[in-house]
C-alpha positions as CSV (number, residue, x, y, z in Angstrom):
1,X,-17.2,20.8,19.2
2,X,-17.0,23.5,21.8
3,X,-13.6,25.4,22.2
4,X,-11.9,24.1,25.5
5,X,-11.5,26.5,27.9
6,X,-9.1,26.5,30.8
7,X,-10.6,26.5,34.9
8,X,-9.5,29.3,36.6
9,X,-6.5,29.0,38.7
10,X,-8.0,29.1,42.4
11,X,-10.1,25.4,41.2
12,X,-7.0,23.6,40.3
13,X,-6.9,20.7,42.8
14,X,-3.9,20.7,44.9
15,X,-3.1,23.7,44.9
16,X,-1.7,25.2,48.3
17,X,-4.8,28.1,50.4
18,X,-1.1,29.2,51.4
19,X,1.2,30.2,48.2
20,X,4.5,28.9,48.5
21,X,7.6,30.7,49.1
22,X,7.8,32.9,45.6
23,X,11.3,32.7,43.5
24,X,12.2,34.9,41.2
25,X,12.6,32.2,38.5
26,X,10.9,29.3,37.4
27,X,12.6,27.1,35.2
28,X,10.6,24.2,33.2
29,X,12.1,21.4,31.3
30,X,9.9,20.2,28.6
31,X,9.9,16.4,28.0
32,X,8.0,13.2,28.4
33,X,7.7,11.1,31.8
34,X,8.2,7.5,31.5
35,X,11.9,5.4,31.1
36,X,10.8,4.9,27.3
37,X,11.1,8.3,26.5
38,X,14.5,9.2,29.0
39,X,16.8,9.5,25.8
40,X,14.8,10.6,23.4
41,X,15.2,14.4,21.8
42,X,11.9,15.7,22.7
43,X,13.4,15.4,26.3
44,X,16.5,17.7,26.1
45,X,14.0,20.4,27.8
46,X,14.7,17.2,30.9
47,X,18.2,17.1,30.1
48,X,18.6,20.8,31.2
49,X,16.6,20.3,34.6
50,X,19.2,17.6,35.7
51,X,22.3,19.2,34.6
52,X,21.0,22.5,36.4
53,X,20.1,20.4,39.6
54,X,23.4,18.8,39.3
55,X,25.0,22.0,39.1
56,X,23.4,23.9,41.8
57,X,22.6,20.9,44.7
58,X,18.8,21.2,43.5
59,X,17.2,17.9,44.2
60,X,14.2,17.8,42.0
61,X,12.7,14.5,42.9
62,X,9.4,16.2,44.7
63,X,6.0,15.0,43.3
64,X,3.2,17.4,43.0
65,X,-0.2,16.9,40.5
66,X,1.4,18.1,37.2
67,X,5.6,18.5,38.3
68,X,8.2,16.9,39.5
69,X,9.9,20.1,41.6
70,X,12.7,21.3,43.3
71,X,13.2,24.1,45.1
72,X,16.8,26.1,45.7
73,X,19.0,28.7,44.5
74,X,21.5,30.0,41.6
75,X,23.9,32.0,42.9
76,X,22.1,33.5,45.5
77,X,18.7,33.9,43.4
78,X,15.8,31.5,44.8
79,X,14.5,29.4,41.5
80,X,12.5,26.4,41.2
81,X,13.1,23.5,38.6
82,X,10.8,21.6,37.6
83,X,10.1,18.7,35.2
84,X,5.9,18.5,34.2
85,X,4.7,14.6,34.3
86,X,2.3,15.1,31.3
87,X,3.4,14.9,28.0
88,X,4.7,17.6,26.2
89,X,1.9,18.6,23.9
90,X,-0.4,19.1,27.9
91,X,2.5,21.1,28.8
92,X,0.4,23.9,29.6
93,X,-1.3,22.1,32.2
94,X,2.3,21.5,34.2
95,X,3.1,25.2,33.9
96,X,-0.3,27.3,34.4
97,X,-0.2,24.8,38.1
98,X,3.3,26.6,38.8
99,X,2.1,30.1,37.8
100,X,-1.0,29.5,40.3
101,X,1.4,27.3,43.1
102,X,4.1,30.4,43.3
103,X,2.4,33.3,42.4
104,X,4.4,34.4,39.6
105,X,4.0,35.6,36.3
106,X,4.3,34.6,32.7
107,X,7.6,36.5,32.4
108,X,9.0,34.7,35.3
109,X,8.6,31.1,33.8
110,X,11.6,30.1,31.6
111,X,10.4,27.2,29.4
112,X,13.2,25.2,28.1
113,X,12.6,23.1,24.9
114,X,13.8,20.8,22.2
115,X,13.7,22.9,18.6
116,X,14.2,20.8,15.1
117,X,14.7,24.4,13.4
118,X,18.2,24.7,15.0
119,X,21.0,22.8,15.0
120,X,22.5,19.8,17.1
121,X,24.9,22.0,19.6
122,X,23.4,25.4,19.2
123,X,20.5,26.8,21.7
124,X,18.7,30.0,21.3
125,X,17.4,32.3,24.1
126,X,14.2,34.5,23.8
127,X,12.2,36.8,26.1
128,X,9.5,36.2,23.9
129,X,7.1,34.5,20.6
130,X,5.5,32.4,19.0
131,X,5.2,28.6,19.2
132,X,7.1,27.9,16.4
133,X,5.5,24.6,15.4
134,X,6.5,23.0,19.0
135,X,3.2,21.8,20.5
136,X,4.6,22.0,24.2
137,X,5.3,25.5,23.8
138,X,1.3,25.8,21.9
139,X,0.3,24.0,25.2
140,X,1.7,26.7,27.2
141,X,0.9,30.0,25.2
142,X,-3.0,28.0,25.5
143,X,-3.1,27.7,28.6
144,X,-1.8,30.9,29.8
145,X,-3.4,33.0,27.3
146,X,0.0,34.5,26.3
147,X,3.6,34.4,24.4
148,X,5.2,36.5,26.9
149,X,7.2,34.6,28.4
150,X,11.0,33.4,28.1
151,X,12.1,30.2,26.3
152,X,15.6,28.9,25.6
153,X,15.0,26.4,22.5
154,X,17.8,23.8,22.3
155,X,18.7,22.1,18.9
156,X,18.0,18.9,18.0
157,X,18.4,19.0,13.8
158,X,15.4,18.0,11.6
159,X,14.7,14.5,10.0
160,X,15.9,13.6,6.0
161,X,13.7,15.3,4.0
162,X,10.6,13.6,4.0
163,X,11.4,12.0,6.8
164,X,8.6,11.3,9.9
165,X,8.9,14.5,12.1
166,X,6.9,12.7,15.1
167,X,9.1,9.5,14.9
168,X,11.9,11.8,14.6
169,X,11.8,13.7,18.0
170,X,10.7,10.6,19.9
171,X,13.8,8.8,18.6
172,X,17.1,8.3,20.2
173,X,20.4,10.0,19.1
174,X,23.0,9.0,17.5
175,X,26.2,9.0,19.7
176,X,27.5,11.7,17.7
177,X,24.3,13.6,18.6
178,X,24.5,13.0,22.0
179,X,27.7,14.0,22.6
180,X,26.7,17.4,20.5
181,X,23.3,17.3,23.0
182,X,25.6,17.1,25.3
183,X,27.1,20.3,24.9
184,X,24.2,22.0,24.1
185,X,22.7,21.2,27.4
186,X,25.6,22.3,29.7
187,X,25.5,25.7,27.4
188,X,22.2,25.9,28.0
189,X,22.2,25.3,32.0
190,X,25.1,28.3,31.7
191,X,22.7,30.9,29.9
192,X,20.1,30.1,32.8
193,X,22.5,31.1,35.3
194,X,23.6,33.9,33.1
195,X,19.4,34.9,32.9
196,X,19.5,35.3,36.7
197,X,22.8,36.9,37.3
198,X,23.0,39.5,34.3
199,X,19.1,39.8,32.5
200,X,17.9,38.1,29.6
201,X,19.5,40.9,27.6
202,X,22.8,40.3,28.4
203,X,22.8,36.6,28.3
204,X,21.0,36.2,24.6
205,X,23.8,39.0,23.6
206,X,26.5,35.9,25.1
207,X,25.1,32.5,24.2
208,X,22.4,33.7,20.8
């Protein structure tokens, strides 16, 4: 089978002759669109988006090809939120669109994402790596040709052993787990404030 290979940015349809206002952050949610998937954990990445928007008055209801978006600012930093409508594992699809729509590079997309290596109620910020076994994040490094940029991985916990790893993050939580998701998710919309207002450095050195 011949290896896929990924148009180049100027033929993706939709995309604006004139490039939208640049931020200096992007910040994409990884989940799954659809109601059935709203609660699942593979949707925390979602989680983050709207507890963000809430935060900051950033209504991110606008549909574009690969993105629900919405435009605004943190402090007094211009970001964009956005929430891809393809599944997670065409995540890379959502994100290289974003990179070509604002003109920005890898290092200024921060992927947020569901992790089964960490904890329930513990997040971890990078500038930088691998995939780590999470397809969306595979998706993304495909599709842009690169693991440079920033992620900030939010625990879900791991199936019993043996247990079905698929099933597992497309399964609801517990309400014990939510209310630890919970927390994650607001510390996690803190460190993405924390990104923009005192570096990457600084904000792994506070919430890592």
């Amino acid at each position: 089978m011949p290896k896929f290979r990924w148009p180049p940015l100027e033929s993706i349809p939709g995309l604006r002759k004139r490039p939208a206002e640049r931020p200096s952050l992007v910040v994409v949610g990884l989940g799954n669109p659809g109601p059935q998937y709203a609660r699942t954990r593979h949707n925390v990445g979602f989680w983050c988006i709207d507890r963000l928007a809430a935060n900051h008055a950033i209504d991110v209801r606008r549909r574009h090809r690969t993105s629900l978006i919405g435009e605004g600012t943190i402090g007094d930093t211009r970001v964009v939120l956005a929430k891809p409508r393809t599944f997670v594992n065409r995540s890379g699809d959502a994100v290289r669109y974003l990179l070509a729509r604002y003109r920005v590079s890898p290092e200024d997309v921060l992927v947020v994402c569901d992790d089964i290596a960490l904890d329930p109620g513990k997040i971890r910020l990078r500038p930088s790596g691998s995939a780590g076994g999470h397809n969306g994040l595979k998706s993304i490094i495909e599709a842009l040709g690169t693991q440079q940029f920033p992620r900030l991985r939010v625990g879900i916990g791991r199936p019993a052993d043996g247990g079905d790893q698929i099933g597992f993050v497309v399964g609801t939580m517990s309400q014990a787990e939510e209310q630890l998701a919970d927390t994650s998710v607001a510390c996690a919309a803190e460190a993405v404030a924390s990104v923009l207002s005192d570096g990457i450095e600084r904000a792994m050195n506070r919430f890592n």
